[in-house]
N, C-alpha and C positions, 0 to 999 in steps of 0.2 A: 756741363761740358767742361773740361778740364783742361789747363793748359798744353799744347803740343809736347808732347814727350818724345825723343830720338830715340830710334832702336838702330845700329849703325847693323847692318847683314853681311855676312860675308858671298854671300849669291846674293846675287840677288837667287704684286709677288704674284697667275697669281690669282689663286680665289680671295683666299686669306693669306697675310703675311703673317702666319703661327706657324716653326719650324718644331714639331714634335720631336726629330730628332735632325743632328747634323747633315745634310748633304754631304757629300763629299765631291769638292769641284774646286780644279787648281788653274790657274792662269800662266799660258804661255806666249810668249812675244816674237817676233820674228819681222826684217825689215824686208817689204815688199818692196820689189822690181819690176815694172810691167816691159817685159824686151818688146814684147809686140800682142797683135790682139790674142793669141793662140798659144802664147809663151809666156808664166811667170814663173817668176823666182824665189825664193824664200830663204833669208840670208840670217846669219849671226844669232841663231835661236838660243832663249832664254829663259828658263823656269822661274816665275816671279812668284812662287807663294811655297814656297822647300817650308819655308816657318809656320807655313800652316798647312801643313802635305794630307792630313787627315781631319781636315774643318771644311767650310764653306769658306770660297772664295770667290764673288760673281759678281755682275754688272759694274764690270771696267769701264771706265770713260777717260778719254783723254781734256783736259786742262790745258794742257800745251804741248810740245814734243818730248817733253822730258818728264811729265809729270802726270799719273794716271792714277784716278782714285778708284778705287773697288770695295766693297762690303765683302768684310769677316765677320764669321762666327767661329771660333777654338770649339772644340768635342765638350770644352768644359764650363764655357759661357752659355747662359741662357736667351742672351742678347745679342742683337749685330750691331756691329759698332764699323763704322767707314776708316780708311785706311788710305793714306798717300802712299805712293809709292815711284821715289825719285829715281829718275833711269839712269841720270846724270853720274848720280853722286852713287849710287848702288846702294841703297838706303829708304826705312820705310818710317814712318810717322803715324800716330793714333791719332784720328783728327777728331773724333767723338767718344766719349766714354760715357754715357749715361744709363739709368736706368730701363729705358725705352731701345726700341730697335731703330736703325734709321739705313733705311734703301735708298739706291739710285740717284749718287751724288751724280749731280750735272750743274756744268758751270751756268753761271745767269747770263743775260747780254749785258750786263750792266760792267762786268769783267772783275768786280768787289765781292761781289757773293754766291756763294752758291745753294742751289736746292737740294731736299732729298724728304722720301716719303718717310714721317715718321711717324711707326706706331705706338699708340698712347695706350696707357694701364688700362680705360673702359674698352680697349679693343680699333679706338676711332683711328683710319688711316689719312693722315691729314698732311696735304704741301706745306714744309717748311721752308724758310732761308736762314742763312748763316755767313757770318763774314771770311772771307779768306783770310784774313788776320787774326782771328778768333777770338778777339777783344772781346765778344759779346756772346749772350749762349742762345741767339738766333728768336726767330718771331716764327707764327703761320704767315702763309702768304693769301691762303683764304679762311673767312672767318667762320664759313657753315658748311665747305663742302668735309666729309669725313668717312670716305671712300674710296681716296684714291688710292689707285695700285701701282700705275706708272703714269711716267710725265715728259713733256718734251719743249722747250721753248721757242715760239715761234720770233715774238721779237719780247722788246723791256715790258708789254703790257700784258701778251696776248700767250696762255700756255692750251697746249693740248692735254686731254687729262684719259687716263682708261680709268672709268669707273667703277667698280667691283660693284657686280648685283648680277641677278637672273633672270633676261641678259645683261651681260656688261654691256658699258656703254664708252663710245669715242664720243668727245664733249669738247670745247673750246670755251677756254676762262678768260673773262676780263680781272683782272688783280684788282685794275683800278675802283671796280664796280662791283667785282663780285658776282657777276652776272655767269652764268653759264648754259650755255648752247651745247645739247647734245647734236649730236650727226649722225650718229652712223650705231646699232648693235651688234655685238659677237667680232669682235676685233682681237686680232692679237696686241702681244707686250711690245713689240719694238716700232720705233716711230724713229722716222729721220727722215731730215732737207735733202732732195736731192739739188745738189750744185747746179746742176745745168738747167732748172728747169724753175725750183727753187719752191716745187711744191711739195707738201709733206707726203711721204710714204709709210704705207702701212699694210699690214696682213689683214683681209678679213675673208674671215671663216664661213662661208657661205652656207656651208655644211661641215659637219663633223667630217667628209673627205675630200669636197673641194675648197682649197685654200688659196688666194690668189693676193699678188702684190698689187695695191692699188695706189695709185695718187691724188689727191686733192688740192684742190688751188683753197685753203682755208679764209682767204680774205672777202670773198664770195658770198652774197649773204642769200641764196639759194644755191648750196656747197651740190656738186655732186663730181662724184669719181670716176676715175680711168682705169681701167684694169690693164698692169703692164705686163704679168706673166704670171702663172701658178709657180706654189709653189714647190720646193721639194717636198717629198711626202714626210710630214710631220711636223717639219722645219718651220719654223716663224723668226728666226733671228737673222738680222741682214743689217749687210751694211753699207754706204754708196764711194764709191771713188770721186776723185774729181775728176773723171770724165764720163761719170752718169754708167760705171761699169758696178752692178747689181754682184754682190760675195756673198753665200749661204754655205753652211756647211748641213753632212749627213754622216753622220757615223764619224768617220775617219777624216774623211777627203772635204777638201771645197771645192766647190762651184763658180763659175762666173756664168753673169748672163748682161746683157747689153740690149739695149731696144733696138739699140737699131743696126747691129750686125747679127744679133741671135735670134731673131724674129720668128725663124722659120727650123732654127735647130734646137733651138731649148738652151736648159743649163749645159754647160760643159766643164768637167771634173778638169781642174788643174791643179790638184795638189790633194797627197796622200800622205796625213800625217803619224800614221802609226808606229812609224821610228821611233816616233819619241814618245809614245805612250799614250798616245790621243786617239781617245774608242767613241768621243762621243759629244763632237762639237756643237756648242750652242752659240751663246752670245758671243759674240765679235764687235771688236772698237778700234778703229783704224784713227793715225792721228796726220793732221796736213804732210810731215812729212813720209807718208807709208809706213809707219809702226801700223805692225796688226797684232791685238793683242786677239788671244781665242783663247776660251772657257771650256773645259775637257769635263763634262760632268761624268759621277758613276751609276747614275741612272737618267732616263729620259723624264723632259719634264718638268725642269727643277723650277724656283722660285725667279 
């Protein structure tokens, strides 16, 4: 890893994580309003990846309000390398450069370092850390798992892991220990705290067509799940408000759904983003203060 390099801008996986060829998926931002439950807004829209309009650009996560990391790969890199990118300053940053690929920067609890899955030359997909400072070129955070696909932090000891295998598997890791508890098979990529309730959420694929959001209380040491709503057909990327208000998108448009006002109506479309180019939303990363960043892939299905 290499020291931070500034690029000042004027605009601003997963069976296997092996991209045969680029995706093509760009990141857009826009500051979310909720006027009421049946009304939002979507304000100050912004194309964060013009520098890389014809690469991969995916798994935005926000850091803080101003500062939101995502994995690139350029049409002409064989590697994905993670990327800062300051909202503040209108400015992006290479935060990794190595020979290996590295997914799904998420911040740690510890507020010093951050994670991300990185894959190694034998193929092995293994949880790393790394310093926000980048004084140092990071460690594993477990020493034997070499599978993982995605990841999600529940607190400083305890992570949730998606296992890549036939079935995948949802698993809960001690760092400390090393120890890892499976839960649950056939889950989707996206996992998040819901605020209000403070147990993790997640997609599982009960079948190839029924897919439903579920929650688990993971501290539980006979875990078992709540199912809060199906979901849109195909869709597995979601993200929660701080008032426990469920955001998915389809094609174009997003969704909201709420447990306990949409109980009986489902999702409901509140916003259609094709004005600006967006045929085909995935991953979505909303930050405390309502940034909502959303991922426009040109195929379904991406990494």
């Amino acid at each position: 890893m290499q020291r931070l390099t500034i690029i000042i801008v004027s605009c601003i996986l997963f069976a296997n994580i092996v991209l045969a060829q680029v995706v093509t998926s760009n990141i857009y931002l826009f500051d979310l309003k909720k006027v009421s439950d049946r009304e939002f807004r979507f304000q100050n829209p912004r194309y964060l990846t013009a520098f890389n309009a014809k690469g991969y650009n995916n798994q935005p996560r926000f850091f803080n309000n101003s500062e939101l990391y995502i994995t690139v790969q350029t049409p002409q890199d064989k590697q994905v390398d993670i990327y800062l990118l300051d909202l503040a300053r209108r400015s992006k940053y290479k935060v990794t450069e190595t020979t290996e690929s590295e997914y799904s920067p998420t911040l740690m609890p510890d507020l010093s370092n951050f994670s991300a899955i990185r894959v190694e030359a034998d193929g092995s997909q293994r949880l790393w850390q790394f310093p926000l400072d980048r004084l140092s070129d990071g460690k594993p955070v477990l020493k034997y798992e070499t599978k993982v696909g995605y990841h999600h932090w529940l607190n400083s000891r305890r992570v949730a892991l998606f296992l890549v295998g036939e079935p995948n598997q949802l698993a809960i890791a001690d760092v400390s220990t090393d120890q890892v508890r499976s839960i649950m098979s056939n889950v989707g990529r996206c996992f998040q705290t819901d605020p209000k309730t403070g147990n993790m959420a997640f997609v599982h694929k009960v079948t190839p067509r029924n897919w439903y959001i579920k929650q688990v209380n993971t501290y539980e040491t006979n875990t078992q799940s709540e199912t809060v709503t199906t979901t849109l057909s195909g869709s597995e990327d979601f993200v929660i408000l701080s008032d426990g208000t469920y955001l998915m998108g389809s094609g174009s448009k997003l969704f909201k759904y709420h447990p306990s006002f949409d109980n009986e109506k489902g999702w409901r479309e509140i916003a259609d983003f094709k004005f600006y180019g967006i045929r085909n939303i995935t991953r979505l990363a909303i930050s405390n203060d309502n940034k909502l960043a959303i991922v426009n892939e040109e195929r379904a299905g991406g990494f």
